[in-house]
mmCIF file as Biopython writes it, N, C-alpha, C and O atoms, coordinates in Angstrom:
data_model
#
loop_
_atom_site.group_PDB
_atom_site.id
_atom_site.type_symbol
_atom_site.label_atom_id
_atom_site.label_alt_id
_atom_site.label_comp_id
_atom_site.label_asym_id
_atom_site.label_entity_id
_atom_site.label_seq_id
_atom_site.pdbx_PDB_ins_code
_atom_site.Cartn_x
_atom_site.Cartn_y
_atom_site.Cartn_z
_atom_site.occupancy
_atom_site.B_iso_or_equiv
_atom_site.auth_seq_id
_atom_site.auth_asym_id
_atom_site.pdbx_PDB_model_num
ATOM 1   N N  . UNK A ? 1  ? -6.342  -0.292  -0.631  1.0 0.0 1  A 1 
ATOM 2   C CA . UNK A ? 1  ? -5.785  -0.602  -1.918  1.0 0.0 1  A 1 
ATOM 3   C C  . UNK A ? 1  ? -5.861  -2.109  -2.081  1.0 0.0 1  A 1 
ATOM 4   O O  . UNK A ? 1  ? -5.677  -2.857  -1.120  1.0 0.0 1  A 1 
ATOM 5   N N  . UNK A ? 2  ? -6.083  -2.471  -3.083  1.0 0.0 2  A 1 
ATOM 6   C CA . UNK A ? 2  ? -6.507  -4.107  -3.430  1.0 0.0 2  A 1 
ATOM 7   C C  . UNK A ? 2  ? -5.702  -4.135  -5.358  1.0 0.0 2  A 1 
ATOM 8   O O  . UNK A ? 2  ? -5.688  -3.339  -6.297  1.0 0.0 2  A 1 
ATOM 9   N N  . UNK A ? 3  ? -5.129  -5.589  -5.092  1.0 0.0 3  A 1 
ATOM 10  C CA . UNK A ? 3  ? -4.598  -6.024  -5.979  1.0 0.0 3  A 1 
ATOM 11  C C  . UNK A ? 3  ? -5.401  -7.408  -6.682  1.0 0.0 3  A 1 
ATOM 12  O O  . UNK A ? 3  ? -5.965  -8.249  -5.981  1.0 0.0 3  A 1 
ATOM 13  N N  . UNK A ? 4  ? -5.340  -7.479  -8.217  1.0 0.0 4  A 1 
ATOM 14  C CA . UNK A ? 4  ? -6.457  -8.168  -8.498  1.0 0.0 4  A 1 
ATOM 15  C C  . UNK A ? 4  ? -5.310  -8.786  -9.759  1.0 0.0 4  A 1 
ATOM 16  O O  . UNK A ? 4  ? -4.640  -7.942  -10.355 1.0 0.0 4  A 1 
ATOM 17  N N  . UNK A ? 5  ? -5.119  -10.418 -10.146 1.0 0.0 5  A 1 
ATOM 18  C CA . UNK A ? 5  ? -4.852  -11.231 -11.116 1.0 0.0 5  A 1 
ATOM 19  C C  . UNK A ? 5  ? -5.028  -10.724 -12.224 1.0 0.0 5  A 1 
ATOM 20  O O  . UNK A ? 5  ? -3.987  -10.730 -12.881 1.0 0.0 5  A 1 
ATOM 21  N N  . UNK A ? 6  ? -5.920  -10.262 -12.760 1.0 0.0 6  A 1 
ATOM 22  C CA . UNK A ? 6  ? -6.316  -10.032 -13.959 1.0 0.0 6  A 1 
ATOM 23  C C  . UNK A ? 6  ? -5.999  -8.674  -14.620 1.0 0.0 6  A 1 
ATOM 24  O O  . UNK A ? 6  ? -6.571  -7.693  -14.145 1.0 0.0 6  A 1 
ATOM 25  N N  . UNK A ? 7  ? -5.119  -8.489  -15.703 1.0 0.0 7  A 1 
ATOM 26  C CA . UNK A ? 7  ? -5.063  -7.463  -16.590 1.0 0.0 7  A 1 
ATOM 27  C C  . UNK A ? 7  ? -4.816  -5.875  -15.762 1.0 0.0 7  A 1 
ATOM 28  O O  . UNK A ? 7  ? -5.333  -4.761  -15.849 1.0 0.0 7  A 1 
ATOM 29  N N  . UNK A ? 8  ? -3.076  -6.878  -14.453 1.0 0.0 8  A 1 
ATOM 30  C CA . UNK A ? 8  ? -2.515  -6.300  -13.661 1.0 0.0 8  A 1 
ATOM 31  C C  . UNK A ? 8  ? -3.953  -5.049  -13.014 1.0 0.0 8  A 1 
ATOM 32  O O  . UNK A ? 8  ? -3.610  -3.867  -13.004 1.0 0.0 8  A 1 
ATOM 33  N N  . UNK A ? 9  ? -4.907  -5.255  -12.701 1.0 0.0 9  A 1 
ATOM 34  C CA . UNK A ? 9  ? -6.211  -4.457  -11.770 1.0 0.0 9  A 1 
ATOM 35  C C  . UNK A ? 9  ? -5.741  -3.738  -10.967 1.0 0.0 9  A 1 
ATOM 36  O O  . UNK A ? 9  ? -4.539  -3.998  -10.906 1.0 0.0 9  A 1 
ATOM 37  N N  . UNK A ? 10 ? -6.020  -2.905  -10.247 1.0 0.0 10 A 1 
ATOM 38  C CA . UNK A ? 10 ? -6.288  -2.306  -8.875  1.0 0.0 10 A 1 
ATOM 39  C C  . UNK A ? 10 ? -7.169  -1.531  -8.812  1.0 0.0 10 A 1 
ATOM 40  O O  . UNK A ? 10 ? -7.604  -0.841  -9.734  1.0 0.0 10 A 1 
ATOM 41  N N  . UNK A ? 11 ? -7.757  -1.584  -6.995  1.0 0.0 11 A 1 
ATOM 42  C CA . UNK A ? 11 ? -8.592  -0.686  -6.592  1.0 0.0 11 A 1 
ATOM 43  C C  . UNK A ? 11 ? -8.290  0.282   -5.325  1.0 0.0 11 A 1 
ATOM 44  O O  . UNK A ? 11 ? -7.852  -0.147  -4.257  1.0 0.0 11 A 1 
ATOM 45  N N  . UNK A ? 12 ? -8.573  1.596   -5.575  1.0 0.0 12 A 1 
ATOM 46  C CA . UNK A ? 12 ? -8.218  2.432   -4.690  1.0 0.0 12 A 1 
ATOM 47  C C  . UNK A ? 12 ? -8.942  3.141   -4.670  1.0 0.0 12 A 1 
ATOM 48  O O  . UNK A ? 12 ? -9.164  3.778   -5.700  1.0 0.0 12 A 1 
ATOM 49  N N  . UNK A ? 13 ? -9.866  3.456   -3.192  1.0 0.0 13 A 1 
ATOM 50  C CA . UNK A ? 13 ? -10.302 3.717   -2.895  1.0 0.0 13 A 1 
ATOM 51  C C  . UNK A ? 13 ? -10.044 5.060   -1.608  1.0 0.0 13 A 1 
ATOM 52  O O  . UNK A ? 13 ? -8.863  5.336   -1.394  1.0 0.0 13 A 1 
ATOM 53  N N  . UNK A ? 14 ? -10.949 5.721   -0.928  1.0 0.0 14 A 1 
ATOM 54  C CA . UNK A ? 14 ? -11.028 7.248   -0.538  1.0 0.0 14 A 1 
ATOM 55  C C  . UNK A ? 14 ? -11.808 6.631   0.557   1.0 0.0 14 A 1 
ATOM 56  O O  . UNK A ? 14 ? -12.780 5.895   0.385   1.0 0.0 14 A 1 
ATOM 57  N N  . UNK A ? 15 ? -11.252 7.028   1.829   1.0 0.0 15 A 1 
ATOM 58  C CA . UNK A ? 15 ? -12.387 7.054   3.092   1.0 0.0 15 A 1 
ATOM 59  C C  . UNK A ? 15 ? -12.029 8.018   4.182   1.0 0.0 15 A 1 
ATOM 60  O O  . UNK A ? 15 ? -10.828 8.278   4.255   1.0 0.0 15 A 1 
ATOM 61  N N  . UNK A ? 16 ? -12.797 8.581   5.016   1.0 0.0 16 A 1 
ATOM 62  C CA . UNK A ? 16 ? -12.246 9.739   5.829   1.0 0.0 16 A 1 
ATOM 63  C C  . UNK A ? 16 ? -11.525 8.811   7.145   1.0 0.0 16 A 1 
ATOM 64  O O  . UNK A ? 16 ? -10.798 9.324   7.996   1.0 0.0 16 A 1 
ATOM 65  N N  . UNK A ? 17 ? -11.853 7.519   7.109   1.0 0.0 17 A 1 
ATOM 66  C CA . UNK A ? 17 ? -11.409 6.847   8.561   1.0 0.0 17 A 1 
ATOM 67  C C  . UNK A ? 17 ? -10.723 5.984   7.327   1.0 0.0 17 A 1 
ATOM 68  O O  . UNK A ? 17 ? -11.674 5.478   6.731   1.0 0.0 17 A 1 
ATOM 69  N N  . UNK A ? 18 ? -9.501  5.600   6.693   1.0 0.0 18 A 1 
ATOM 70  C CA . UNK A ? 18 ? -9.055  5.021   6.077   1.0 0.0 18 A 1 
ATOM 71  C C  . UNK A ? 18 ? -8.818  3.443   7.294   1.0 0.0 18 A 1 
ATOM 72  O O  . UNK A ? 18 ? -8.717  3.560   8.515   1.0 0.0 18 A 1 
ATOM 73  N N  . UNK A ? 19 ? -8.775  1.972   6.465   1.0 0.0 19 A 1 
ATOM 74  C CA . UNK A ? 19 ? -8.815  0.861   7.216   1.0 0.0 19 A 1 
ATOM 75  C C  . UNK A ? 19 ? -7.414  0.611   7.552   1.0 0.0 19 A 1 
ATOM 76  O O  . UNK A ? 19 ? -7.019  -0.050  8.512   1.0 0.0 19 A 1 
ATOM 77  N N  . UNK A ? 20 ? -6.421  1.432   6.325   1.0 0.0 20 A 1 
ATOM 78  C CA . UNK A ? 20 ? -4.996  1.499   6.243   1.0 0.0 20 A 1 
ATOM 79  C C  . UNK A ? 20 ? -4.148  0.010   6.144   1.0 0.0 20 A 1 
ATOM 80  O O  . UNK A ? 20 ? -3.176  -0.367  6.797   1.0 0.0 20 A 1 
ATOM 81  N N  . UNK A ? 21 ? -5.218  -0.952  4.632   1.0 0.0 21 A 1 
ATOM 82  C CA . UNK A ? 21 ? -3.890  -2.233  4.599   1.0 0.0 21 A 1 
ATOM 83  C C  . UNK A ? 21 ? -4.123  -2.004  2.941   1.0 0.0 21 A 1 
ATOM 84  O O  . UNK A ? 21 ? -4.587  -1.110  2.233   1.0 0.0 21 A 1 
ATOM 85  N N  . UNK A ? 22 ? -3.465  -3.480  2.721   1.0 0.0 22 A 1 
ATOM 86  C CA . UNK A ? 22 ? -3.110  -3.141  1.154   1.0 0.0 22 A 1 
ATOM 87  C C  . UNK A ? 22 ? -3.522  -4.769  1.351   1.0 0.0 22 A 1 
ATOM 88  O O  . UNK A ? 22 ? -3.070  -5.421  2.292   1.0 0.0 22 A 1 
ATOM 89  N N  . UNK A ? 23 ? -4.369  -5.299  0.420   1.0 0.0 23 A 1 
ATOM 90  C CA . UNK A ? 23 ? -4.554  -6.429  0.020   1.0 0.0 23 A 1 
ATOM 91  C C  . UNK A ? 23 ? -4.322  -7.204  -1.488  1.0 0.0 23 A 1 
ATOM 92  O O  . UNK A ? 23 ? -4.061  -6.731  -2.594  1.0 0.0 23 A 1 
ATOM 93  N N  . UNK A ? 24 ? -4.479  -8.236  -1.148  1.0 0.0 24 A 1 
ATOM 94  C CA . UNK A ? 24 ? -3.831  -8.747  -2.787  1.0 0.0 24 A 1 
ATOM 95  C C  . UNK A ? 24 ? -4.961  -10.166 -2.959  1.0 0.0 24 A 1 
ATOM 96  O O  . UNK A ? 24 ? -5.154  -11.021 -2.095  1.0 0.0 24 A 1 
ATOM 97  N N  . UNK A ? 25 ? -5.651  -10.095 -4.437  1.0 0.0 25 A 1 
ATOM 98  C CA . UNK A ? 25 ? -6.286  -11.081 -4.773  1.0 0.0 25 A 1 
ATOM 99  C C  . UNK A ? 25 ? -5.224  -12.029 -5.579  1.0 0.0 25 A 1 
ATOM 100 O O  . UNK A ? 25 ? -5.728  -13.072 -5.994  1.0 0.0 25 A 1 
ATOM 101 N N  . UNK A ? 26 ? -4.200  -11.890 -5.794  1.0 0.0 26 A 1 
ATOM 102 C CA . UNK A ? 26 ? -3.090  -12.012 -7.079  1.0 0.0 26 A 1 
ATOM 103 C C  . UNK A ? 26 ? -1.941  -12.320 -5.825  1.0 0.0 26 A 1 
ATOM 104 O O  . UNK A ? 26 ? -1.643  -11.670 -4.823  1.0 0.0 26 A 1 
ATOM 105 N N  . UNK A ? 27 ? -1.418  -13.702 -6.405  1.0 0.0 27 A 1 
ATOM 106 C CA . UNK A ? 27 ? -0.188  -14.409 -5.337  1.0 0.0 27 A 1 
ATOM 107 C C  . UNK A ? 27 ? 0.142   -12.956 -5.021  1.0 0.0 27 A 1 
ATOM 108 O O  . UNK A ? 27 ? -0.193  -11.922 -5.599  1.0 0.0 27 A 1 
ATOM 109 N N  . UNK A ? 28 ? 0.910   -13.170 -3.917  1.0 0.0 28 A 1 
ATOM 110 C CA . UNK A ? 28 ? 0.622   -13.609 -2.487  1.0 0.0 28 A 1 
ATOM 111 C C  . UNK A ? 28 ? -0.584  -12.817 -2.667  1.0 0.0 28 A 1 
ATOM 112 O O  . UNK A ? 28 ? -0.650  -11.663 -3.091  1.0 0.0 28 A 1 
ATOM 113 N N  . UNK A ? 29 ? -1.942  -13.910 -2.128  1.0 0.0 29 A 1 
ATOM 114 C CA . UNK A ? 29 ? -2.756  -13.426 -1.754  1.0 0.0 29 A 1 
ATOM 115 C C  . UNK A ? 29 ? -3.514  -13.095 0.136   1.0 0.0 29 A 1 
ATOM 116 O O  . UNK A ? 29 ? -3.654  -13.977 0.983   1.0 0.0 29 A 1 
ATOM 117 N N  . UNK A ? 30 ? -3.788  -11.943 0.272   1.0 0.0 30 A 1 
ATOM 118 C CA . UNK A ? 30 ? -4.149  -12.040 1.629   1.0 0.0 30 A 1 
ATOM 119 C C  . UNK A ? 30 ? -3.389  -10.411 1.509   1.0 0.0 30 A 1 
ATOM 120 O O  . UNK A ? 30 ? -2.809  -9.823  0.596   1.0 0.0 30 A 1 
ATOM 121 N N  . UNK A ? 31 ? -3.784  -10.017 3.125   1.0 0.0 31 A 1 
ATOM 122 C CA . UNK A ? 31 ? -3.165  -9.090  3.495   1.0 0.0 31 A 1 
ATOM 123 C C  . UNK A ? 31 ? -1.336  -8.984  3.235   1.0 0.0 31 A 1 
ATOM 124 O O  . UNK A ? 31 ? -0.481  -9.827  3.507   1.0 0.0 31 A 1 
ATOM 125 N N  . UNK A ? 32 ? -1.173  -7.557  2.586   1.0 0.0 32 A 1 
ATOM 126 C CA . UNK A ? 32 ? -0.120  -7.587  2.033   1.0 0.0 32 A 1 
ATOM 127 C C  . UNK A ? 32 ? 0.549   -6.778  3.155   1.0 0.0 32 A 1 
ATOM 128 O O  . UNK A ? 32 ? 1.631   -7.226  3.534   1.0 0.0 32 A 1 
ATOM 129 N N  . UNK A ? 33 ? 0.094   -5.663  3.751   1.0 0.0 33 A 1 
ATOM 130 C CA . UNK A ? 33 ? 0.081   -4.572  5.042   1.0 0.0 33 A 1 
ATOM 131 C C  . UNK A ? 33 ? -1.186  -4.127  5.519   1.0 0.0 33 A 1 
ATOM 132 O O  . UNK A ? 33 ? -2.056  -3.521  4.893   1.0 0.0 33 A 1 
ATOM 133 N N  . UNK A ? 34 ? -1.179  -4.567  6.908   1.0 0.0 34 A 1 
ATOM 134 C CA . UNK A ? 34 ? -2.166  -4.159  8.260   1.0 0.0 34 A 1 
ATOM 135 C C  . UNK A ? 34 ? -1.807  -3.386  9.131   1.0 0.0 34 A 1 
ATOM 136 O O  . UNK A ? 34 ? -0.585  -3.239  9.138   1.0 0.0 34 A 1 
ATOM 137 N N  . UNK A ? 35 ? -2.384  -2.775  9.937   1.0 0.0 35 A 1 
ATOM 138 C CA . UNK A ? 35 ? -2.277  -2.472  11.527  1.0 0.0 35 A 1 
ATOM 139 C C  . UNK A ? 35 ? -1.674  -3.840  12.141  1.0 0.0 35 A 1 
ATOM 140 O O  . UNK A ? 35 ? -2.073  -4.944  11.772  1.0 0.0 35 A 1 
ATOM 141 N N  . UNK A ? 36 ? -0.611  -3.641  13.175  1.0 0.0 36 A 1 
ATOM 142 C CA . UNK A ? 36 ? -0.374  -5.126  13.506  1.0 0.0 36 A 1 
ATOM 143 C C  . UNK A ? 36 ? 1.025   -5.969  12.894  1.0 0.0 36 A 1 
ATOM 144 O O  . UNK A ? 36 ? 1.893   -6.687  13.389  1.0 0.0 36 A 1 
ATOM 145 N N  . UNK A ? 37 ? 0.741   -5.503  11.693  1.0 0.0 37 A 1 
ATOM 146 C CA . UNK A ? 37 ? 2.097   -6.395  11.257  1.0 0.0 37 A 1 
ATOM 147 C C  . UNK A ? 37 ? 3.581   -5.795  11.348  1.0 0.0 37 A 1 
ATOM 148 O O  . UNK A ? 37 ? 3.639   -4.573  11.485  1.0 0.0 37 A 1 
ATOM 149 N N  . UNK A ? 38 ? 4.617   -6.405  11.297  1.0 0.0 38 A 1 
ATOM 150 C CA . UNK A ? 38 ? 6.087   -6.096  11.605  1.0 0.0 38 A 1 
ATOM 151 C C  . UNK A ? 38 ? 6.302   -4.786  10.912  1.0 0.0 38 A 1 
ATOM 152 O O  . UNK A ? 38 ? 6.345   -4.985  9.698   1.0 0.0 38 A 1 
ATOM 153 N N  . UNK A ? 39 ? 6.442   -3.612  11.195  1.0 0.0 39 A 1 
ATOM 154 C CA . UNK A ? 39 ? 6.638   -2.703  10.877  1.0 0.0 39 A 1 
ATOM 155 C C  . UNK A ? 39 ? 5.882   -1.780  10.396  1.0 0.0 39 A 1 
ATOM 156 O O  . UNK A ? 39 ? 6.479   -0.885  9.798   1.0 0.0 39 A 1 
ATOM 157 N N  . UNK A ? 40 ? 4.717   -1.705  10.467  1.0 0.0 40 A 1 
ATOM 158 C CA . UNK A ? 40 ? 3.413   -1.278  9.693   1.0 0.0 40 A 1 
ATOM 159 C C  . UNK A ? 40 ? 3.606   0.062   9.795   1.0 0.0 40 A 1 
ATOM 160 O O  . UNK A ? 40 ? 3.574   0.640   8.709   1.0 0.0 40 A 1 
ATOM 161 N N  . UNK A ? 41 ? 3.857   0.956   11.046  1.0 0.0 41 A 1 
ATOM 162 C CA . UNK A ? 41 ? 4.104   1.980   10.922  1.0 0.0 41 A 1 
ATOM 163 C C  . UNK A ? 41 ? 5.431   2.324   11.208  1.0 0.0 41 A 1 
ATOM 164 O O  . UNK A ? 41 ? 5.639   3.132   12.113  1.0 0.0 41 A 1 
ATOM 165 N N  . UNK A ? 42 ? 6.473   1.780   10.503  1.0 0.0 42 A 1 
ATOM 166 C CA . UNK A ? 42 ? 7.487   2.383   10.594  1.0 0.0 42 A 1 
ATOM 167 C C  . UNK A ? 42 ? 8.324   3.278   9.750   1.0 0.0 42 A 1 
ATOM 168 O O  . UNK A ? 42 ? 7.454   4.059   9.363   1.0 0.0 42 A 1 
ATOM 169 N N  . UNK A ? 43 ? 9.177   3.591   9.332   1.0 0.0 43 A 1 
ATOM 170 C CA . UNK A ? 43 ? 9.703   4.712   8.100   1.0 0.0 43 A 1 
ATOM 171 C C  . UNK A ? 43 ? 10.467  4.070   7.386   1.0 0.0 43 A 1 
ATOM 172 O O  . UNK A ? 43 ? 11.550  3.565   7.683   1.0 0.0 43 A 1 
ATOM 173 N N  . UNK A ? 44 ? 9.751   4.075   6.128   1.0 0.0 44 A 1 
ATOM 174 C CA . UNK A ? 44 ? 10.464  2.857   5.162   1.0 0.0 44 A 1 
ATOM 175 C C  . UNK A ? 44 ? 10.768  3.867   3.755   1.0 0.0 44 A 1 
ATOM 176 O O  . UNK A ? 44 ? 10.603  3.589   2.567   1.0 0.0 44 A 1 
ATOM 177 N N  . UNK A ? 45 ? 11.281  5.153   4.400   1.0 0.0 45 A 1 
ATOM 178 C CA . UNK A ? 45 ? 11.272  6.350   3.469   1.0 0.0 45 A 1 
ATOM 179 C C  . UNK A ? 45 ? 13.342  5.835   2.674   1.0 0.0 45 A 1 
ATOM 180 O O  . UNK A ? 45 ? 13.750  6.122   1.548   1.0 0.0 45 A 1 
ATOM 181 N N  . UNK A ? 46 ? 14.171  5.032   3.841   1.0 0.0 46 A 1 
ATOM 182 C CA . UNK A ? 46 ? 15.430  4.457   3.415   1.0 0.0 46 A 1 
ATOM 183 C C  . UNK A ? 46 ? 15.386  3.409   2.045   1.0 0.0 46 A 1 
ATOM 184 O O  . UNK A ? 46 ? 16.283  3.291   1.210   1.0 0.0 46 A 1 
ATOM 185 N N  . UNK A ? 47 ? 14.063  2.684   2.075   1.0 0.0 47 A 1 
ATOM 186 C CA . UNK A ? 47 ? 13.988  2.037   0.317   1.0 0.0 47 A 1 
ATOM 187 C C  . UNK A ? 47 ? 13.908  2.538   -0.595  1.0 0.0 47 A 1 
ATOM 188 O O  . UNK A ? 47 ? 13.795  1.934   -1.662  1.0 0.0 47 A 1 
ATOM 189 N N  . UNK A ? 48 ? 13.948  4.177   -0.460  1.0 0.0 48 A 1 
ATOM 190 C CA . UNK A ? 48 ? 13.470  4.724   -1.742  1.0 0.0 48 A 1 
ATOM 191 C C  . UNK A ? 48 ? 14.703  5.864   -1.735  1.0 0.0 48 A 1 
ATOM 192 O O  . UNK A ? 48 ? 14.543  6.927   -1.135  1.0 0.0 48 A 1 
ATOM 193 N N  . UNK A ? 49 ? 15.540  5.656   -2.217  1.0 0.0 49 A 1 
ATOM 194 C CA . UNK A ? 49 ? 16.646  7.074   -1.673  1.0 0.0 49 A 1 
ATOM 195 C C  . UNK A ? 49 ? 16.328  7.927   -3.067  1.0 0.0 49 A 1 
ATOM 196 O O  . UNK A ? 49 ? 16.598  9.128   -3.045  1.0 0.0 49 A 1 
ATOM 197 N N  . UNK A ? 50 ? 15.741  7.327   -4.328  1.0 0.0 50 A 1 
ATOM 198 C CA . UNK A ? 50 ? 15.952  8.049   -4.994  1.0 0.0 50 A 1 
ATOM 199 C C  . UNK A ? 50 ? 14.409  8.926   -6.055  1.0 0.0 50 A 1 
ATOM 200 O O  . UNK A ? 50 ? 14.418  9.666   -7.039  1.0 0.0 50 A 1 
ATOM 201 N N  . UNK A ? 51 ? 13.306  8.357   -5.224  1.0 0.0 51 A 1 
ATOM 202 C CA . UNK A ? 51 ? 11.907  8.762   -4.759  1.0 0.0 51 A 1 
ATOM 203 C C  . UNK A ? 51 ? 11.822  10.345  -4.801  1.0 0.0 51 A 1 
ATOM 204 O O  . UNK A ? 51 ? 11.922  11.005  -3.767  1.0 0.0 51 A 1 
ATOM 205 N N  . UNK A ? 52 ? 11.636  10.910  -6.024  1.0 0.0 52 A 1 
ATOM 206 C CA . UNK A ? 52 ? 10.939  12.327  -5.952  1.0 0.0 52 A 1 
ATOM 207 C C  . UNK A ? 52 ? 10.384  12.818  -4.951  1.0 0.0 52 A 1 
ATOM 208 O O  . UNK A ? 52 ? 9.609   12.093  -4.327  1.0 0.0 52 A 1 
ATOM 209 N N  . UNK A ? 53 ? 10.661  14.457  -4.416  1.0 0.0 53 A 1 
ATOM 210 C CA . UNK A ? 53 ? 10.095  14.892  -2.688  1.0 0.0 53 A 1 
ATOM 211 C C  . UNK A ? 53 ? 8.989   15.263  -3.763  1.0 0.0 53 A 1 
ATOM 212 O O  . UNK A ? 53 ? 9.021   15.323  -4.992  1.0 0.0 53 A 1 
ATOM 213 N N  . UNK A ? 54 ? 8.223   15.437  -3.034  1.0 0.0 54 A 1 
ATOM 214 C CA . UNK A ? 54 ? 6.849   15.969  -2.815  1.0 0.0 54 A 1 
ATOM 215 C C  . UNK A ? 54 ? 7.599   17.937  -3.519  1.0 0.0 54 A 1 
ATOM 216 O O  . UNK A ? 54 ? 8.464   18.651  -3.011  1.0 0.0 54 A 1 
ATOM 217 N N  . UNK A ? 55 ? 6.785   18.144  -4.745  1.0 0.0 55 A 1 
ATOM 218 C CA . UNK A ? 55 ? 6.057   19.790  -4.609  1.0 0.0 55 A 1 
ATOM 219 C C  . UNK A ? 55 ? 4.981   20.757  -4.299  1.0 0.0 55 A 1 
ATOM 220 O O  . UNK A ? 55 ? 3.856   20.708  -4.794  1.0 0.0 55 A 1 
ATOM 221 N N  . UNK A ? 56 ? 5.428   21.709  -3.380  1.0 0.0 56 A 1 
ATOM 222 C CA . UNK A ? 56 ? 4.015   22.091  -3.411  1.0 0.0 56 A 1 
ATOM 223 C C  . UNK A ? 56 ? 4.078   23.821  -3.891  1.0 0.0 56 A 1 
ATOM 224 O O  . UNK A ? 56 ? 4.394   24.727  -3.120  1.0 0.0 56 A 1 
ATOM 225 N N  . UNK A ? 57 ? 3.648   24.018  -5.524  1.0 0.0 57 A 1 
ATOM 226 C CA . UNK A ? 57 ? 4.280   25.111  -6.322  1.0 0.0 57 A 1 
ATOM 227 C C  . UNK A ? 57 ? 2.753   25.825  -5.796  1.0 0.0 57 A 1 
ATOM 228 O O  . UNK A ? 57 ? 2.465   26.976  -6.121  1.0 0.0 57 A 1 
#
């Protein structure tokens, strides 16, 4: 996923080996989340208490 300045952009993209970060061309620019960084895989499911579950009808 990539974040781009202009006319709020993004790109998202599909891969079977995903690279798994989120980058930003648009302050802060650079890696936004990597492999590696403070918490990358941890459960950050507590910021969202009020985040729709998932259906599967």
């Amino acid at each position: 996923m990539s974040f781009f300045p202009k006319l709020a952009a993004f790109n998202l993209s599909w891969h079977e080996q995903p690279e798994r970060r989120i980058s930003s061309y648009a302050p802060p620019k650079g890696d936004l989340t990597r492999p590696g960084m403070d918490n990358h895989e941890g459960d950050h499911s507590a910021w969202y208490p009020d985040f729709p579950g998932l259906r599967w009808d």
